[in-house]
TORKOL-4160 file (C-alpha; in steps of 0.2 Angstrom, whole numbers, padded with zeros to 4 digits, m for minus):
259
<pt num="1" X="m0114" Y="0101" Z="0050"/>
<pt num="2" X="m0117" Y="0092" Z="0032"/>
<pt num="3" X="m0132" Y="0080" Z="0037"/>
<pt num="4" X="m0128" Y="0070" Z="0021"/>
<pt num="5" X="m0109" Y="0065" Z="0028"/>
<pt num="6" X="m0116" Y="0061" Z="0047"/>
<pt num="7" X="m0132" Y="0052" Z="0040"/>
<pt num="8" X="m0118" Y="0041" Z="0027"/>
<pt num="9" X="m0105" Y="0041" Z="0041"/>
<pt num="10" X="m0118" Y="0034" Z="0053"/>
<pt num="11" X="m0125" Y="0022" Z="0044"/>
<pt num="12" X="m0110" Y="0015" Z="0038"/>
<pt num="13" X="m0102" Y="0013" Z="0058"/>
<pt num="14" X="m0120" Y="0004" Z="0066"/>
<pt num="15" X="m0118" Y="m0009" Z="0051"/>
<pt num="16" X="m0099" Y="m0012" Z="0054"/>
<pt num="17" X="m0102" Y="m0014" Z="0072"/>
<pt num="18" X="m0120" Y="m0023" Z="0069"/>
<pt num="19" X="m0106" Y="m0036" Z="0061"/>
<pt num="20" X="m0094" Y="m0035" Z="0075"/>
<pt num="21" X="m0108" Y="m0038" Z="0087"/>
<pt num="22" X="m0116" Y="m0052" Z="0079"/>
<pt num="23" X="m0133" Y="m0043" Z="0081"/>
<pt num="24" X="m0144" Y="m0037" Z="0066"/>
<pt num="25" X="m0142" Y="m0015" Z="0063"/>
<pt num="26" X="m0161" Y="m0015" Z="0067"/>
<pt num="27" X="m0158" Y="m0023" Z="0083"/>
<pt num="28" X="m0153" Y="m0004" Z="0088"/>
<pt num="29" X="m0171" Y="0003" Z="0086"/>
<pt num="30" X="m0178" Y="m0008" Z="0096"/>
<pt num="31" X="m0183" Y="m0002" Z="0113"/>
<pt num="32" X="m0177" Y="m0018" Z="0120"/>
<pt num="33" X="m0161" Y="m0028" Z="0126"/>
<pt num="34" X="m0154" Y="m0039" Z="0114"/>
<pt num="35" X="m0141" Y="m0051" Z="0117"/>
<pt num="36" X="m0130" Y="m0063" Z="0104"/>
<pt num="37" X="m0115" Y="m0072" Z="0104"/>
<pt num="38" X="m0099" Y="m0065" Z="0094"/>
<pt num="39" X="m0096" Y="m0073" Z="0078"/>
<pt num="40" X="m0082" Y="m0081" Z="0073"/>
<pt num="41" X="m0072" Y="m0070" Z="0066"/>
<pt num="42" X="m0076" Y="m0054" Z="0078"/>
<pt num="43" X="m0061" Y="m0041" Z="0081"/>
<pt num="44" X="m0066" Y="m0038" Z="0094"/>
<pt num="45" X="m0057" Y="m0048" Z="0111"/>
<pt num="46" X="m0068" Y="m0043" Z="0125"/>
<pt num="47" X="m0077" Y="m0055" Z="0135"/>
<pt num="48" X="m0093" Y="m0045" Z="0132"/>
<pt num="49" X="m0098" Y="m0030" Z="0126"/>
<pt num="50" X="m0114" Y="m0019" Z="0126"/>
<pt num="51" X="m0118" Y="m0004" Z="0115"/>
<pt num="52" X="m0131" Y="0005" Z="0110"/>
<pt num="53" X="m0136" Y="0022" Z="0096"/>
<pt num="54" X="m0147" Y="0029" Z="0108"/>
<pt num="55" X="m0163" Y="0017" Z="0107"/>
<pt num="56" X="m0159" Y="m0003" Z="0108"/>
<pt num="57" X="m0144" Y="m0010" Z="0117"/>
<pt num="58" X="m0136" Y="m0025" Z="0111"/>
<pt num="59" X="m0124" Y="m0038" Z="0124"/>
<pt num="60" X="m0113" Y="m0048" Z="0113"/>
<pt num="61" X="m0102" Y="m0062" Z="0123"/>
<pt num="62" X="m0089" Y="m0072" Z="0121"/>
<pt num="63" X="m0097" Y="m0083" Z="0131"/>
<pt num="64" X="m0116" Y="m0088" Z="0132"/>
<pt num="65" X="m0118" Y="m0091" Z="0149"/>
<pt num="66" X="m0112" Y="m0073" Z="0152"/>
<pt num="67" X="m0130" Y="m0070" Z="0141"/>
<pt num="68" X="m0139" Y="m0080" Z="0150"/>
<pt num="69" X="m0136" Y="m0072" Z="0167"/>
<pt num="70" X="m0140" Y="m0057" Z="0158"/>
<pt num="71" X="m0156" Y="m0061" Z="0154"/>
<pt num="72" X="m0160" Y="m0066" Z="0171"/>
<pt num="73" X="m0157" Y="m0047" Z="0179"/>
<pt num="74" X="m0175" Y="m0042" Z="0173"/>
<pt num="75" X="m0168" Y="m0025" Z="0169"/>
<pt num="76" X="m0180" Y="m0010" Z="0171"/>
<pt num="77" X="m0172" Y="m0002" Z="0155"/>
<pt num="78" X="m0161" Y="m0008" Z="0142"/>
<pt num="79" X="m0149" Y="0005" Z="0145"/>
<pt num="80" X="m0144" Y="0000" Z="0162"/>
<pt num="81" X="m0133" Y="m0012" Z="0156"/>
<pt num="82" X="m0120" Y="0001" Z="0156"/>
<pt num="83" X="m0122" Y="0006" Z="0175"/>
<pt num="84" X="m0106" Y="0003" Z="0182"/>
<pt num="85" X="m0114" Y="m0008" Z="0194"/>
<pt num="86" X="m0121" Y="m0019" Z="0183"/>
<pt num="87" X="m0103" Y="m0021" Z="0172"/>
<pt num="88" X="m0096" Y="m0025" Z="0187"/>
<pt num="89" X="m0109" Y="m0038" Z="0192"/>
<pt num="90" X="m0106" Y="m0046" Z="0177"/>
<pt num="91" X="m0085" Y="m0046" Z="0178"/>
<pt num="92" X="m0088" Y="m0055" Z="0196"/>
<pt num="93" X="m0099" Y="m0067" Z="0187"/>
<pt num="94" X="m0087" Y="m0069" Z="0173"/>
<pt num="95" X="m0072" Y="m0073" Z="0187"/>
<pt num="96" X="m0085" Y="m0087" Z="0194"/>
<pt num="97" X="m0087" Y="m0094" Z="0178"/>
<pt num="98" X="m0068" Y="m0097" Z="0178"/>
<pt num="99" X="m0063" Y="m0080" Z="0168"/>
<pt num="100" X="m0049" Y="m0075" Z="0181"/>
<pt num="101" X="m0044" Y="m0058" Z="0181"/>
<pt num="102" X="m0062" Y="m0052" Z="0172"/>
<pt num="103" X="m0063" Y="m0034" Z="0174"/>
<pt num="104" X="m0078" Y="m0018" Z="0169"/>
<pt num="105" X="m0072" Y="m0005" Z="0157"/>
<pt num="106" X="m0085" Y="0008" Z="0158"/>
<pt num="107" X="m0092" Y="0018" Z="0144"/>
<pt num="108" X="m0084" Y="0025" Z="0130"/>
<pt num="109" X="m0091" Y="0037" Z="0117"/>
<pt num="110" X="m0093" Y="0036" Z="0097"/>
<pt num="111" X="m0091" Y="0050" Z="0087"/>
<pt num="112" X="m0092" Y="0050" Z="0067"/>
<pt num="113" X="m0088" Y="0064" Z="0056"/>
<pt num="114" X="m0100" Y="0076" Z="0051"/>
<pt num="115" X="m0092" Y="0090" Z="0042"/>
<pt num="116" X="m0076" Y="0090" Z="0034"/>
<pt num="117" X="m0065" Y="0106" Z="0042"/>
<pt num="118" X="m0050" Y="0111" Z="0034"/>
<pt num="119" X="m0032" Y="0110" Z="0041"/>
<pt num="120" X="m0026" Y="0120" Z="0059"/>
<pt num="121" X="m0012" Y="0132" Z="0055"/>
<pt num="122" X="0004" Y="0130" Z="0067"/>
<pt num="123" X="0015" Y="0143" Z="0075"/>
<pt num="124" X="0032" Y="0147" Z="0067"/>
<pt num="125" X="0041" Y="0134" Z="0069"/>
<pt num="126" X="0030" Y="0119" Z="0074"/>
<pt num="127" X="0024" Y="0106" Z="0063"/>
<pt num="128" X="0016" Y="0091" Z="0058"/>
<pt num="129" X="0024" Y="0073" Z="0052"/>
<pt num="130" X="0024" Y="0056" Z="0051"/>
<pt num="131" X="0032" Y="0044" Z="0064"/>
<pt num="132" X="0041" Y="0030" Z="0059"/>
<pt num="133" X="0041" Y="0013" Z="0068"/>
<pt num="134" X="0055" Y="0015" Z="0079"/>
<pt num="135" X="0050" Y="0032" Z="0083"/>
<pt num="136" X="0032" Y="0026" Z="0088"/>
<pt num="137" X="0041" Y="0011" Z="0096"/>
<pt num="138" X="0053" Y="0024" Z="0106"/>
<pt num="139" X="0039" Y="0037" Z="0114"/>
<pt num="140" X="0026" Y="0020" Z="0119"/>
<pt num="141" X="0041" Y="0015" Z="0129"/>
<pt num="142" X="0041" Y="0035" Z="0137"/>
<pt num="143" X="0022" Y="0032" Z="0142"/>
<pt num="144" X="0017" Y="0051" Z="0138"/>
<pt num="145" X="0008" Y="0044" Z="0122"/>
<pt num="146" X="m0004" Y="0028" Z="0127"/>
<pt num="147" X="m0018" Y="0033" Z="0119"/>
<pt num="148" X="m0013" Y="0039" Z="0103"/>
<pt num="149" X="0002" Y="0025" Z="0104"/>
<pt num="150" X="m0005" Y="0011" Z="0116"/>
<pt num="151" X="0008" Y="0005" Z="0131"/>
<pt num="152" X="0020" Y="m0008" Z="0126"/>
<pt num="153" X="0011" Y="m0024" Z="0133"/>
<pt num="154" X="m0003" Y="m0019" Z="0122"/>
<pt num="155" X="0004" Y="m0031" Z="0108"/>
<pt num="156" X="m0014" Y="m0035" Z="0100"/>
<pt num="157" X="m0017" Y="m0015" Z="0097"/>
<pt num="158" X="0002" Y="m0011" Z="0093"/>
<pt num="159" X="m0002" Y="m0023" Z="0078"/>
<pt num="160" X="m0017" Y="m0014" Z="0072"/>
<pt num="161" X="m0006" Y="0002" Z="0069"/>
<pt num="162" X="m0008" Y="0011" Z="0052"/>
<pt num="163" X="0004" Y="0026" Z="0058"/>
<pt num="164" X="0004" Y="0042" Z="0069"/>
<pt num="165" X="0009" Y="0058" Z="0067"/>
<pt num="166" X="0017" Y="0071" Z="0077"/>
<pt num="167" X="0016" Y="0088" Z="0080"/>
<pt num="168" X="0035" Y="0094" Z="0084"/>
<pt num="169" X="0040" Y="0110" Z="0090"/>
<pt num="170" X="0060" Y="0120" Z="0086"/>
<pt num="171" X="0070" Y="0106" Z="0093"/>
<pt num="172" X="0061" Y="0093" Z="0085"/>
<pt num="173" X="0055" Y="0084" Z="0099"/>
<pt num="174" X="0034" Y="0078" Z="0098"/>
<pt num="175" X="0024" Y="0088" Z="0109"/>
<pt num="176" X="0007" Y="0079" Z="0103"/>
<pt num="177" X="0003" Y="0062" Z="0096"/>
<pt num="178" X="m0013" Y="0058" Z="0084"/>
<pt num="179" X="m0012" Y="0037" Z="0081"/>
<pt num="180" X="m0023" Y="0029" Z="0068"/>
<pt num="181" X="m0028" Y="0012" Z="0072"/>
<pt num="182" X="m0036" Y="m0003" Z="0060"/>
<pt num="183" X="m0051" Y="m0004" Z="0073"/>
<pt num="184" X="m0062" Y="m0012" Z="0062"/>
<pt num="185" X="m0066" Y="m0018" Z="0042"/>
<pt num="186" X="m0066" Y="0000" Z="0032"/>
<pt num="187" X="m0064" Y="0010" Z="0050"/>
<pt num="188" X="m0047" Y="0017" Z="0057"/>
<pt num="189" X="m0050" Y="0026" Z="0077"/>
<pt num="190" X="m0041" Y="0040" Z="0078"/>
<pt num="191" X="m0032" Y="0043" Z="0098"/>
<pt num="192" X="m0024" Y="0058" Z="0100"/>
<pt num="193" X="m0014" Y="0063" Z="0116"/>
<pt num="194" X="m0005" Y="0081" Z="0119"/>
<pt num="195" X="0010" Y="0084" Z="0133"/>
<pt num="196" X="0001" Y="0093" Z="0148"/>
<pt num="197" X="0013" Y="0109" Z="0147"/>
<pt num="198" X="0005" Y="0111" Z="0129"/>
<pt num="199" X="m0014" Y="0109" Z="0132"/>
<pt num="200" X="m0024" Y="0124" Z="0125"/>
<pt num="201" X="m0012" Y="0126" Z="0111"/>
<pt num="202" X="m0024" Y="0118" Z="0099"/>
<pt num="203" X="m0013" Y="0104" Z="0093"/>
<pt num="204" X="m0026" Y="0093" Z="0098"/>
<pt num="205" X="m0037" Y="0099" Z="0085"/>
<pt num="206" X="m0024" Y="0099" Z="0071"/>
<pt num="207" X="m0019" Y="0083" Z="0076"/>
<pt num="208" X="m0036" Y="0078" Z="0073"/>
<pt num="209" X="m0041" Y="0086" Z="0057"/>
<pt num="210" X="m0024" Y="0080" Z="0050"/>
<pt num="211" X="m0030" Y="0062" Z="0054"/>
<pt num="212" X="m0045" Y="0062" Z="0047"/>
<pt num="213" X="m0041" Y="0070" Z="0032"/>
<pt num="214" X="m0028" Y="0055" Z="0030"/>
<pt num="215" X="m0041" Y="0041" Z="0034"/>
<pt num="216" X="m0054" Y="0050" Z="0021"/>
<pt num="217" X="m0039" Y="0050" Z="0009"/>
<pt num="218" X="m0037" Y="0031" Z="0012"/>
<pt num="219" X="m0055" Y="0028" Z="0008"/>
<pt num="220" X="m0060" Y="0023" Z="0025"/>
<pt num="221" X="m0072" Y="0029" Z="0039"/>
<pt num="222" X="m0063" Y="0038" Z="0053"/>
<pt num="223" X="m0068" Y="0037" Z="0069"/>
<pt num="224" X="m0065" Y="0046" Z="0087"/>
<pt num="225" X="m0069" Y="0038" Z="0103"/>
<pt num="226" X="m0069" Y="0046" Z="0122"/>
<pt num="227" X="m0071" Y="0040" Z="0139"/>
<pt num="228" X="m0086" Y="0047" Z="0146"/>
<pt num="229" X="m0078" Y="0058" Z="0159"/>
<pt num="230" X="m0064" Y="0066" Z="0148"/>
<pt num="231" X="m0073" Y="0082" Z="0143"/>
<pt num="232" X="m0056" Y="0089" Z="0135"/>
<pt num="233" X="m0058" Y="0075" Z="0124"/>
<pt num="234" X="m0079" Y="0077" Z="0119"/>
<pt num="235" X="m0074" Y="0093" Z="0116"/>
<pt num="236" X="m0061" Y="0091" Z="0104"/>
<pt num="237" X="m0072" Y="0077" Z="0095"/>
<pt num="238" X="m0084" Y="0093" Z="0093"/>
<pt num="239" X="m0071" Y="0105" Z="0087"/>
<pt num="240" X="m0063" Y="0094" Z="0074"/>
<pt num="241" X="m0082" Y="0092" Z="0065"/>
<pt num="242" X="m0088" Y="0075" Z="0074"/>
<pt num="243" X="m0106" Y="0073" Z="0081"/>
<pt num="244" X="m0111" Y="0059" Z="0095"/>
<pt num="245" X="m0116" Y="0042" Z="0088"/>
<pt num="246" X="m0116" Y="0030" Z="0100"/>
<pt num="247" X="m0108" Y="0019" Z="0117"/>
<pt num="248" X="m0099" Y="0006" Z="0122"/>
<pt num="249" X="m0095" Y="m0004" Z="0138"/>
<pt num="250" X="m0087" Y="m0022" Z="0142"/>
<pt num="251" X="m0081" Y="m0032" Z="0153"/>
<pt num="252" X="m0063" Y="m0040" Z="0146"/>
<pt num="253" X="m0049" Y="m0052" Z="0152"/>
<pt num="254" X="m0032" Y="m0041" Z="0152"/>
<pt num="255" X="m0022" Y="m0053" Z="0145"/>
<pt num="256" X="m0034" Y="m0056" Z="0130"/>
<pt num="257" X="m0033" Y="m0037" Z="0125"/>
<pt num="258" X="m0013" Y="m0039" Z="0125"/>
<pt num="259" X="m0011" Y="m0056" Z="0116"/>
């Protein structure tokens, strides 16, 4: 592991989502809760959303009185505002306050890079290349490739598409997709989502690698995100030369994420 890239890769990501957030980066060494309202601006759509780098955890809403109930839970710990109970309290809140539909999304990982690894070589016959628009356009419709594609209601995230790329085997058909989205000012997120029958192949990896080294060529900050139960994905995050950062929760209105 370079130190220097993950300490500059790091660094980089908590000041861009410090922004997102509305909060301050030091606001994330605290030992505390700290809760804002988004700014103006914000890409980010969900009703509220906590995070944390291991120390502080910030609650940024869309919508203060969401904060203010916050505040009143008298919290043991900062970090239980990503107990699946909580997030859930909060939703039910949200949908008293007039937010129908309000649902909890639970944690997801933040990975940044840490070592630049060079390219997976492919078997005979399989390679690597770019998707065009229809062709992205034609596999969402299929629903094997929603996280590296996103499902076709999914119009506010279809948009922040800077392309995809496909591993395809002898008939030309994708077996594996890598998308690489505009998540946030100088940081594309990379989803990546591989046909069951070819799992263990290691085209997840060389999707991955092939990603990054295309965002690093475009002079922005890649990212990889996981769910926090999808080990196959953690793994992969590991593999392809990125270390844990940080981790992310909200509670959303589905037809703001689409819009």
């Amino acid at each position: 592991m370079s130190t220097a890239l993950f300490r500059e890769s790091s660094a980089a990501v908590k000041r861009i989502i410090a922004a997102q957030m509305g909060c301050l980066p030091a606001d994330y060494d605290s030992d505390a809760l700290t809760v804002v309202e988004r700014p103006v601006g914000s890409r980010e759509p969900n009703l509220a959303l906590v995070t944390t780098f291991g120390t502080g955890s910030v609650l940024s809403v869309r919508d203060a009185r969401l904060g203010d109930w916050a505040q009143q839970q008298r919290l043991e710990a900062n970090h239980r505002v990503f107990l699946p109970s909580f997030l859930e309290e909060m939703a039910a809140h949200a949908r008293e306050l007039g937010h129908e539909g309000a649902k909890s999304h639970s944690a997801s990982a933040y990975t940044v890079l840490a070592e630049d690894l060079p390219g997976r070589e492919l078997p005979t016959g399989y390679a690597i290349r770019e998707l065009s628009g229809p062709e992205q356009a034609a596999l969402r419709a299929g629903l094997k490739f929603e996280n590296a594609l996103g499902e076709p209601e999914e119009h506010r995230r279809i948009a922040a598409s800077r392309t995809a790329f496909a591993i395809v085997g002898p008939a030309g058909t994708p077996l594996a997709v890598a998308g690489i989205w505009d998540q946030y000012p100088d940081v594309d997120e990379i989803g990546v989502d591989v046909l069951r029958a070819h799992r263990g192949s290691g085209f997840a990896a060389a999707l991955t690698i092939h990603a990054t080294c295309w965002i690093r060529s475009e002079g922005r900050i890649p990212l990889y995100t996981y769910g926090f139960t999808n080990v196959r994905s953690m793994n992969n995050a590991l593999a392809c030369g990125y270390r844990p950062l940080g981790f992310i929760a909200s509670v959303y209105v589905p037809s703001d994420l689409s819009g």
